[in-house]
C-alpha positions as CSV (number, residue, x, y, z in Angstrom):
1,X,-105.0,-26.5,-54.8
2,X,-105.2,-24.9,-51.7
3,X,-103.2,-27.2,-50.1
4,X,-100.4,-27.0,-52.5
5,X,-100.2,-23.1,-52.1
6,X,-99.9,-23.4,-48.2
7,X,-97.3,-25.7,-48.3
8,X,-95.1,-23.7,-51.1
9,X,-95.9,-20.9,-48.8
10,X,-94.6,-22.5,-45.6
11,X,-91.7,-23.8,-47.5
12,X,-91.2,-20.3,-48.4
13,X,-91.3,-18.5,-45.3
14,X,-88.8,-21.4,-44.0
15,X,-86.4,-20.4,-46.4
16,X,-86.8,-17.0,-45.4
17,X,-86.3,-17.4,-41.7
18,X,-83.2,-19.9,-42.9
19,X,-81.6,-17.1,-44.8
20,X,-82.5,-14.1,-42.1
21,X,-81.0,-16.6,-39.2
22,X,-78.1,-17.0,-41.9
23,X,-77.1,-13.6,-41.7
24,X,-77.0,-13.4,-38.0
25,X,-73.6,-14.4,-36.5
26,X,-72.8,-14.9,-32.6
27,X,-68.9,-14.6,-31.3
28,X,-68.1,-15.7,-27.6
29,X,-66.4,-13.4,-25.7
30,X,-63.3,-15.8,-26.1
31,X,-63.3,-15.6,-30.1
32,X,-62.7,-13.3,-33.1
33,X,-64.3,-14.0,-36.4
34,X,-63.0,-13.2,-40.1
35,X,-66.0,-11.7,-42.1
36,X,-65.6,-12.3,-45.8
37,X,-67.6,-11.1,-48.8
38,X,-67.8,-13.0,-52.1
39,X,-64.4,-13.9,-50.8
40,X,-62.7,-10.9,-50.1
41,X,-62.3,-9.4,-46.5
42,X,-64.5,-7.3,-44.9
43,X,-63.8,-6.8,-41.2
44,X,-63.1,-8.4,-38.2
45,X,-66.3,-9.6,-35.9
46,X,-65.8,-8.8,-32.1
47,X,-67.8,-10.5,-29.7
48,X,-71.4,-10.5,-29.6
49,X,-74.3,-10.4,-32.3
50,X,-73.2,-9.3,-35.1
51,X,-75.6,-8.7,-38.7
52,X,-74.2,-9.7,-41.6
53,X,-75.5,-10.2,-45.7
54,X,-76.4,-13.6,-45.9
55,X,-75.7,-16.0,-49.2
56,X,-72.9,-14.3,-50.6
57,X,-70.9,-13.4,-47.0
58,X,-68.5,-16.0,-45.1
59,X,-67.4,-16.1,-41.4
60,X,-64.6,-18.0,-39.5
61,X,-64.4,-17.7,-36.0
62,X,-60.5,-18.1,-34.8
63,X,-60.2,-19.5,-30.4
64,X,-58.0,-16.4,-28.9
65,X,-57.6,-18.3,-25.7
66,X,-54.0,-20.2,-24.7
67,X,-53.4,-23.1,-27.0
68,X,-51.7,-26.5,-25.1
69,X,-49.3,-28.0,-28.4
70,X,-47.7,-31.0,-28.0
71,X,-44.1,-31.5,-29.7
72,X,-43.8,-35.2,-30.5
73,X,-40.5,-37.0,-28.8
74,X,-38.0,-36.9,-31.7
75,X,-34.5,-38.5,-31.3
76,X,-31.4,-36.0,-31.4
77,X,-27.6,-36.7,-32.0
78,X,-26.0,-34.2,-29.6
79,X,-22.7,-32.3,-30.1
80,X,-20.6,-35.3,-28.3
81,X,-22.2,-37.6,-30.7
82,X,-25.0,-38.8,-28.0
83,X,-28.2,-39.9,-29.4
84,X,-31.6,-38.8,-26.8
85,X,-34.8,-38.7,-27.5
86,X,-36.6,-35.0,-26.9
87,X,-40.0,-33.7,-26.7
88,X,-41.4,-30.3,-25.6
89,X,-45.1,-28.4,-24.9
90,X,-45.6,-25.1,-26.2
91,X,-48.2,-22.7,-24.9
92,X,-49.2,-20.4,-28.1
93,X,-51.9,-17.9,-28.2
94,X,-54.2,-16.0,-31.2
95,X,-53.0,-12.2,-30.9
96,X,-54.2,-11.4,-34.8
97,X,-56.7,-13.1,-36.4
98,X,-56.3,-11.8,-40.0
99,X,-53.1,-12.9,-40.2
100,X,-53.7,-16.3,-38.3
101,X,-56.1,-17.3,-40.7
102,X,-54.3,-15.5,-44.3
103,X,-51.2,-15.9,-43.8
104,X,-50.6,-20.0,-43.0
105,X,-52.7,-22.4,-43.7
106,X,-52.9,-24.4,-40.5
107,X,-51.1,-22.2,-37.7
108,X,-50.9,-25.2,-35.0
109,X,-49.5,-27.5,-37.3
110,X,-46.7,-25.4,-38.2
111,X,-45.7,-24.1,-35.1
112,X,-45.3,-27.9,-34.1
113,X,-43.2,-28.5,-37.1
114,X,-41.0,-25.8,-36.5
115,X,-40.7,-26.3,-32.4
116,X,-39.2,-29.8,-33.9
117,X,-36.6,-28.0,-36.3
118,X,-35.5,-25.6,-34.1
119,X,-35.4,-27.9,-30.8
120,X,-33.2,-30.2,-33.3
121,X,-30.9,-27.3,-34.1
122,X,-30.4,-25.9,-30.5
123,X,-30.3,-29.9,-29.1
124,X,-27.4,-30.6,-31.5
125,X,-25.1,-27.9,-30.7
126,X,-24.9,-28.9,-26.9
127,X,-23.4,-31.5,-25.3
128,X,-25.1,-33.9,-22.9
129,X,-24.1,-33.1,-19.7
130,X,-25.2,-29.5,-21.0
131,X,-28.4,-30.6,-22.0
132,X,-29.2,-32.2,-19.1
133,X,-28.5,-29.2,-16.8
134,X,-29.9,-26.4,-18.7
135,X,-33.0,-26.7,-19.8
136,X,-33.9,-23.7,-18.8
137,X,-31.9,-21.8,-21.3
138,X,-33.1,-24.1,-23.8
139,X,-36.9,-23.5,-23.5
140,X,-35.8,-19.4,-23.5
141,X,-33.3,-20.5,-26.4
142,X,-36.4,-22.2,-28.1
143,X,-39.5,-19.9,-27.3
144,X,-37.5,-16.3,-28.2
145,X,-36.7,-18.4,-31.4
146,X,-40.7,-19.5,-32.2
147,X,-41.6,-16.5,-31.3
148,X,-39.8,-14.2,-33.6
149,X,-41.0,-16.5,-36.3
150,X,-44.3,-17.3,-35.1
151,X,-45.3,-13.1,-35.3
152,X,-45.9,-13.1,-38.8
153,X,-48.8,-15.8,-38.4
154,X,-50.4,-13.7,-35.8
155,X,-49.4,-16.4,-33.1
156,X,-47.5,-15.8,-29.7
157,X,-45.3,-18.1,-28.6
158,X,-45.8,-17.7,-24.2
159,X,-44.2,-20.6,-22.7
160,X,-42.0,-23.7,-24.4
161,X,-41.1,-26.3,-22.1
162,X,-39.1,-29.5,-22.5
163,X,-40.9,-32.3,-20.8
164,X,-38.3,-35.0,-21.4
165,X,-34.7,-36.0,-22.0
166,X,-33.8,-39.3,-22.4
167,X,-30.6,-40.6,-23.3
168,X,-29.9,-43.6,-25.2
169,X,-29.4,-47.0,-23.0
170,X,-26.0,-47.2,-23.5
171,X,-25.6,-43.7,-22.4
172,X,-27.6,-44.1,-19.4
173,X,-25.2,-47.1,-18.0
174,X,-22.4,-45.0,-18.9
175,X,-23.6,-42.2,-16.9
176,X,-24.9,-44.5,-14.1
177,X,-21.1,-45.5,-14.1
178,X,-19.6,-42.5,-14.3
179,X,-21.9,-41.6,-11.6
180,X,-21.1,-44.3,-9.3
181,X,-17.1,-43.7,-10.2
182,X,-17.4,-40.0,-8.8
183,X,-19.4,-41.2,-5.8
184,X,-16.6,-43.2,-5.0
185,X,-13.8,-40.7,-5.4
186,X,-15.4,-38.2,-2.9
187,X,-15.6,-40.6,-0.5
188,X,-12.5,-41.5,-1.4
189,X,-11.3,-38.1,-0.7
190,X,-13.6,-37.1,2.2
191,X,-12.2,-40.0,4.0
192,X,-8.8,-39.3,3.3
193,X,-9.2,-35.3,4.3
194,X,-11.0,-36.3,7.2
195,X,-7.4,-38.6,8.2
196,X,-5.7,-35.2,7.7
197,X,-7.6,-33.2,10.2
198,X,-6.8,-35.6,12.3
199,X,-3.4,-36.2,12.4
200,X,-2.9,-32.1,12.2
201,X,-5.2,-31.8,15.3
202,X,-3.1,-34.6,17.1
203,X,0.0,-33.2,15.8
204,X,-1.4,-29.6,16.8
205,X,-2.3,-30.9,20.5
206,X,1.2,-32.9,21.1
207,X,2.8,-29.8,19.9
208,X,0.9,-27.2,22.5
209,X,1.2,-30.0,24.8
210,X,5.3,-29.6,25.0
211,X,5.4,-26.2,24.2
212,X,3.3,-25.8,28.0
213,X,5.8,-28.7,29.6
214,X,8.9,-26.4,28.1
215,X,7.3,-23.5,29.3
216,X,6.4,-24.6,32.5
217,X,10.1,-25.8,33.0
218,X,11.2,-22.4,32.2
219,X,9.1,-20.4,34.2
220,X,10.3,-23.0,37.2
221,X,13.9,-22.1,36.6
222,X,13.3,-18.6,36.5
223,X,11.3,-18.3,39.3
224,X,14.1,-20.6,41.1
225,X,16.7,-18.3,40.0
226,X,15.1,-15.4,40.8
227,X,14.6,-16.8,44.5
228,X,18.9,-17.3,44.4
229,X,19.9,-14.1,43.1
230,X,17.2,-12.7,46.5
231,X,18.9,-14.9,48.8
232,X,22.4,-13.9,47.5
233,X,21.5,-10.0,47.3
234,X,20.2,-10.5,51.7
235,X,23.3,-12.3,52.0
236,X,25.3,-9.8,50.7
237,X,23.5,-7.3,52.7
238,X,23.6,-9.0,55.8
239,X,27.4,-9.5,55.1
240,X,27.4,-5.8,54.7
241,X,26.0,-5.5,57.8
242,X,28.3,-7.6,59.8
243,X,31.1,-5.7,58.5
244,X,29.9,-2.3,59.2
245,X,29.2,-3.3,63.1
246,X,32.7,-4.9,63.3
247,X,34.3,-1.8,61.8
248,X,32.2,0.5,64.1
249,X,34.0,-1.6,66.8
250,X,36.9,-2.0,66.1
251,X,37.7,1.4,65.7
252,X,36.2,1.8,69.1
253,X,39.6,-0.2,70.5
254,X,42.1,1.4,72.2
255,X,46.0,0.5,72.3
256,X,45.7,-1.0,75.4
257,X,42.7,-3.3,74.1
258,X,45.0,-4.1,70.8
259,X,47.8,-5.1,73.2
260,X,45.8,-7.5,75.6
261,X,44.4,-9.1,72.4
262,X,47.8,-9.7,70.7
263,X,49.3,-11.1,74.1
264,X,46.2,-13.5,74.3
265,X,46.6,-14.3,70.5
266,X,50.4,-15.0,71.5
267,X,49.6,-17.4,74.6
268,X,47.1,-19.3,72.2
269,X,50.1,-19.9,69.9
270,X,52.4,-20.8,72.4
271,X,50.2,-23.6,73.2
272,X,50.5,-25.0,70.1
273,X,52.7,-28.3,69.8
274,X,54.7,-26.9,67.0
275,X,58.4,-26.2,67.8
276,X,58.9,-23.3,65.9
277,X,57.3,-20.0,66.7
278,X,57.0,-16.8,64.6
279,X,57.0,-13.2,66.3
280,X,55.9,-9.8,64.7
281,X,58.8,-7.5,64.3
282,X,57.1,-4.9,66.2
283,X,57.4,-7.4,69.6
284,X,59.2,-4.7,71.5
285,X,56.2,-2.1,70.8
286,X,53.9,-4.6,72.0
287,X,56.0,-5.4,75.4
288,X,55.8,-1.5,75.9
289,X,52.4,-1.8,75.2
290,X,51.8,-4.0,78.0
291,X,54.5,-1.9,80.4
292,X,52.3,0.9,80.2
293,X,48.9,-1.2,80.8
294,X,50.5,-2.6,83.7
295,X,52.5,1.0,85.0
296,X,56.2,-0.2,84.5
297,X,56.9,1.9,82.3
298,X,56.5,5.8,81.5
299,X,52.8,6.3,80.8
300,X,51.2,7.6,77.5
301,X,48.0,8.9,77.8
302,X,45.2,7.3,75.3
303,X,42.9,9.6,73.5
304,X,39.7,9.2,74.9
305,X,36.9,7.4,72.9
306,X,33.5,8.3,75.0
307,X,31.3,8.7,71.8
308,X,30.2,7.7,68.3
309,X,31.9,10.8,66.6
310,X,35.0,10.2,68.0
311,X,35.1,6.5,66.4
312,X,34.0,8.2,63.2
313,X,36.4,10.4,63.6
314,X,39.5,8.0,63.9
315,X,38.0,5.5,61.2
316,X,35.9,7.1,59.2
317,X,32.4,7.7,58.9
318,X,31.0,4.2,58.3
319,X,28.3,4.6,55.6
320,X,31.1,6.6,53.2
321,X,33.0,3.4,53.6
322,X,30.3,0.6,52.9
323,X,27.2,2.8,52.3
324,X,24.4,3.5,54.1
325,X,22.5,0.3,56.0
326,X,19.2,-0.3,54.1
327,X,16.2,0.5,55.4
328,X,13.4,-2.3,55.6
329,X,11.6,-0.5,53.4
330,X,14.4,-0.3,51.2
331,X,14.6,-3.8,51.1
332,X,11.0,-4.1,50.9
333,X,11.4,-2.1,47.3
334,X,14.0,-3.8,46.0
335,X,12.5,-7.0,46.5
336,X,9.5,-5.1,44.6
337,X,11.4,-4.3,42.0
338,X,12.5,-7.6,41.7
339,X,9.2,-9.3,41.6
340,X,8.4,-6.7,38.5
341,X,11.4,-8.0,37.0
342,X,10.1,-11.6,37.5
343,X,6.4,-10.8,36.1
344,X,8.1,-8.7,32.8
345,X,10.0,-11.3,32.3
346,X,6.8,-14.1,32.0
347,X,5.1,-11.8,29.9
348,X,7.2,-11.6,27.9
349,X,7.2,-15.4,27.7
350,X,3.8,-15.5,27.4
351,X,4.1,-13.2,23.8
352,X,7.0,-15.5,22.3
353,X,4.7,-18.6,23.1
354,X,1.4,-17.1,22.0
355,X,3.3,-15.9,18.5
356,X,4.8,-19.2,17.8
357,X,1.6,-20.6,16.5
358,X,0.5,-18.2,13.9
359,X,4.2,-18.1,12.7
360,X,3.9,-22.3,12.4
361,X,0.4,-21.7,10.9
């Protein structure tokens, strides 16, 4: 009898300390738990011990950490009518409870099913080459989309990412070909651009080549003519020169001088072999020329000429005739001048050839 009343007593107190441990509830730091009485909702259980009525209360604890989904590979018929196959990962996290747990039935599940739809939707009106170089506007396409859907369930879409596009094999030769074809046309072209360079540089170089010969040829003549016109212009001077000292003496003559001289001129003709002889008119002036030199005849007296002023006098003065005799340093400027002319005149070679270029260009 005893017995039997220690052992429904022990029973007892298990029971006891199984409905007092019932009514104490643990959440991790990492977890939010729905507290529910007799069905109905009481509150929401933070982290920590937490005391609630056993028997007739219900808890659910609900992961708030970053969920890994997977989005099964699904084929998709692209806007160009190009079949690929598609899958994705979506990172989704717990922001409300409540609603996570009331308002769908299994939240993972259907924010798989609907990555699928919409990744179907967005995949379809793209075309390939599209697809294959944006995928970053799909996953923002494809997350913003989740997301705005996904609020109502308490879940937040953070990150969607497409792991893998993979055309059809058909498509992937076709691409490989394509591929290969463009390869082949840059070469193609590079090749062909790099013959043009080329030939322009050559052309370019035979160009400035002649261009320097011409120029060189010119710069010889002018130079050569140049030297001419100096060697004509001392001539002329020198001519000048010549001139002026002859007419200086000359005038320095006297009539007696001018009568000797035409007597000699006359002997030198009579030695002549012709047989005919011409005589100046003024032959009698001359033969009283000589009268007087030799004192036959009545004597004239002859101006003296003792000085320079007196042959400027009679002729002239010299430098109003043919101008003044140049000085070396005269010459020494002109030929000065000259050699300015010379170096203006390459320079402005120099501009004509140095603007024919960009004109060409």
């Amino acid at each position: 009898m005893n017995a039997s009343i220690l052992a429904v007593a022990i029973v007892l107190a298990v029971v006891v300390i199984a409905v007092i441990l019932s009514g104490v509830k643990i959440v991790q730091p990492y977890e939010q738990a729905i507290y529910m009485r007799l069905g109905k909702f009481v509150r929401v259980l933070n982290q920590g011990l937490n005391i609630v009525c056993p028997l007739i209360n219900q808890v659910v604890k609900l992961d708030l950490r970053t969920e890994v989904l997977d989005v099964p590979k699904q084929e998709v018929i692209t806007k160009d009518n190009s079949p690929v196959a598609v899958d994705a990962v979506i990172y989704i996290k717990v922001t409300d409870p409540k609603n996570a747990f009331f308002e769908v039935t299994n939240y993972r599940l259907a924010t798989v099913n609907l990555a699928q739809t919409t990744l179907r939707s967005i995949i379809g009106e793209m075309e390939l080459d599209q697809i294959l170089s944006s995928r970053e506007r799909i996953n923002v396409s494809l997350r913003d989309i989740l997301d705005e859907n996904t609020d109502k369930w308490g879940v937040k879409i953070e990150a969607v990412e497409i792991r893998e596009v993979d055309p059809a094999r058909k498509v992937k030769d076709s691409m490989e070909e394509q591929t290969s074809a463009e390869r082949k046309r840059r070469a193609a072209i590079l090749e062909a651009d790099g013959l043009k360079r080329a030939a322009i540089l050559e052309a370019e170089g035979k160009k400035k080549s002649m261009i320097l010969e011409a120029e060189g040829k010119r710069q010889s003549m002018i130079l050569e003519a140049e030297g001419q016109r100096m060697a004509t212009i001392l001539e002329g001077q020198g001519e000048a020169q010549k001139l002026r000292i002859m007419s200086v003496g000359a005038a320095a003559m006297d009539s007696k001088a001018m009568s000797v001289l035409s007597m000699q001129t006359l002997q030198e003709v009579g030695k002549g072999e012709s047989s005919k002889f011409f005589f100046p008119m003024e032959l009698t002036k001359l033969v009283e020329g000589v009268s007087d030199y030799v004192g036959t005849a009545s004597r004239i007296p002859d101006r003296p000429v003792s000085s320079m002023e007196d042959i400027e006098r009679a002729v002239g003065n010299p430098d109003d005739i043919l101008g003044p005799i140049p000085t070396p340093e005269q010459i020494k400027e002109e030929t000065s001048g000259l050699d300015s002319e010379v170096r203006k005149d390459l320079e402005d070679v120099d501009e004509v050839i140095s603007n024919k270029p960009k004109s060409t260009a």
